[in-house]
C-alpha positions as CSV (number, residue, x, y, z in Angstrom):
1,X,0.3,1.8,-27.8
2,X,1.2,1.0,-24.2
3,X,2.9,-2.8,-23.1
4,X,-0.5,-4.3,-22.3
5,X,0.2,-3.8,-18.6
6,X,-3.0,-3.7,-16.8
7,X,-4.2,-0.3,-15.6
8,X,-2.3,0.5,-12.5
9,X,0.0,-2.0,-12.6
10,X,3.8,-1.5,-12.0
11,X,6.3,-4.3,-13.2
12,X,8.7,-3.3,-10.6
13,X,6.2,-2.9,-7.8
14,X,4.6,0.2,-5.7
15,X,7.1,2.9,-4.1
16,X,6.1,5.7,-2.2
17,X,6.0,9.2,-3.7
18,X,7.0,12.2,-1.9
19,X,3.4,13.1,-1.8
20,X,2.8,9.4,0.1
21,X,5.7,10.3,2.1
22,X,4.6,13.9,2.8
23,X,0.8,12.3,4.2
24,X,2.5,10.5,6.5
25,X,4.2,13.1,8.5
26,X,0.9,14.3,9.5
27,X,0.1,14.1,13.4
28,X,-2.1,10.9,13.4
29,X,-1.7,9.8,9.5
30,X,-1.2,5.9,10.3
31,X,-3.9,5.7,12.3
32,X,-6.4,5.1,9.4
33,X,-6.0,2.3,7.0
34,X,-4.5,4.4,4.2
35,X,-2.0,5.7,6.3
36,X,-1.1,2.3,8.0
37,X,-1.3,0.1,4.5
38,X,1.4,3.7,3.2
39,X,3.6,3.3,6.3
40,X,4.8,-0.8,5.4
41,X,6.0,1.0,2.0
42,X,8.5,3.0,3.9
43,X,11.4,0.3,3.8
44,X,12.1,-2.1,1.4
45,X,12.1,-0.5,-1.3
46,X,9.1,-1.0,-4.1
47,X,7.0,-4.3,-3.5
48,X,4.7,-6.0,-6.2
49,X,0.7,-6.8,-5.0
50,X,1.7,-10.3,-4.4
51,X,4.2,-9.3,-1.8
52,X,1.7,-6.7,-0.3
53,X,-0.5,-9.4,0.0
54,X,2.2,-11.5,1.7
55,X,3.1,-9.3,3.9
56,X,-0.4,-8.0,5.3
57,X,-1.2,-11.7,5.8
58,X,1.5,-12.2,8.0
59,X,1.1,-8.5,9.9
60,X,-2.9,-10.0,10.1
61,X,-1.7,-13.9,11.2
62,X,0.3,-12.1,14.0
63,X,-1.2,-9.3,15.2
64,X,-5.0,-10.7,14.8
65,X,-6.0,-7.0,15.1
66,X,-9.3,-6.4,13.0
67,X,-7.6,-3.2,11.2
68,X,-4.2,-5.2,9.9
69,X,-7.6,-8.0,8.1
70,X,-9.5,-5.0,6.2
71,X,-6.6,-3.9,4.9
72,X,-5.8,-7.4,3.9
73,X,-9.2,-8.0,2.5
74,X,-9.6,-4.6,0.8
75,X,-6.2,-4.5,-0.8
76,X,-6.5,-4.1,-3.9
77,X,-8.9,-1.4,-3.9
78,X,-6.3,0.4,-1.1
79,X,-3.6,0.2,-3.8
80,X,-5.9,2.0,-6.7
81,X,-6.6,4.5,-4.3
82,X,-3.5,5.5,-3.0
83,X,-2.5,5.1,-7.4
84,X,-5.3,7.8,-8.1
85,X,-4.6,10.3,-5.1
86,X,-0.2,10.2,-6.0
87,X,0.5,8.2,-2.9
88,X,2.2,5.4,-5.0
89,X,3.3,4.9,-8.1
């Protein structure tokens, strides 16, 4: 049996991988939301959904851009994503 945690849930938060790491290297990679949601894992540390979600609300609050709000409103499904392809863990 596991802890109970839900499925793709870390208790220490999200960190890059190298594979994460290695996307973003790529000419053009933070363009897209993927890439832009991967690049505000690069310092910090790991960071728990709550303060992904704390942070994208401030990046959307301040820069009002339409990109920083779908990757506040879609989130979650960003983060199980990036989980499924090795991206984070």
């Amino acid at each position: 049996g596991g802890f109970g945690f839900p499925a793709g849930w870390h208790p220490f938060g999200y960190g890059l991988t190298e594979l994460g790491r290695r996307y973003l290297e790529f000419e053009g990679s933070r363009d897209g939301d993927v890439g832009r949601f991967l690049s505000s894992l690069t310092s910090g540390g790991r960071k728990s959904r709550k303060a992904l979600r704390e942070q994208w609300l401030e990046v959307t609050r301040v820069s009002k851009k339409r990109q920083s709000m779908r990757i506040y409103r879609t989130m979650d499904d960003l983060i199980d994503f990036c989980l499924e392809a090795g991206f984070v863990a």
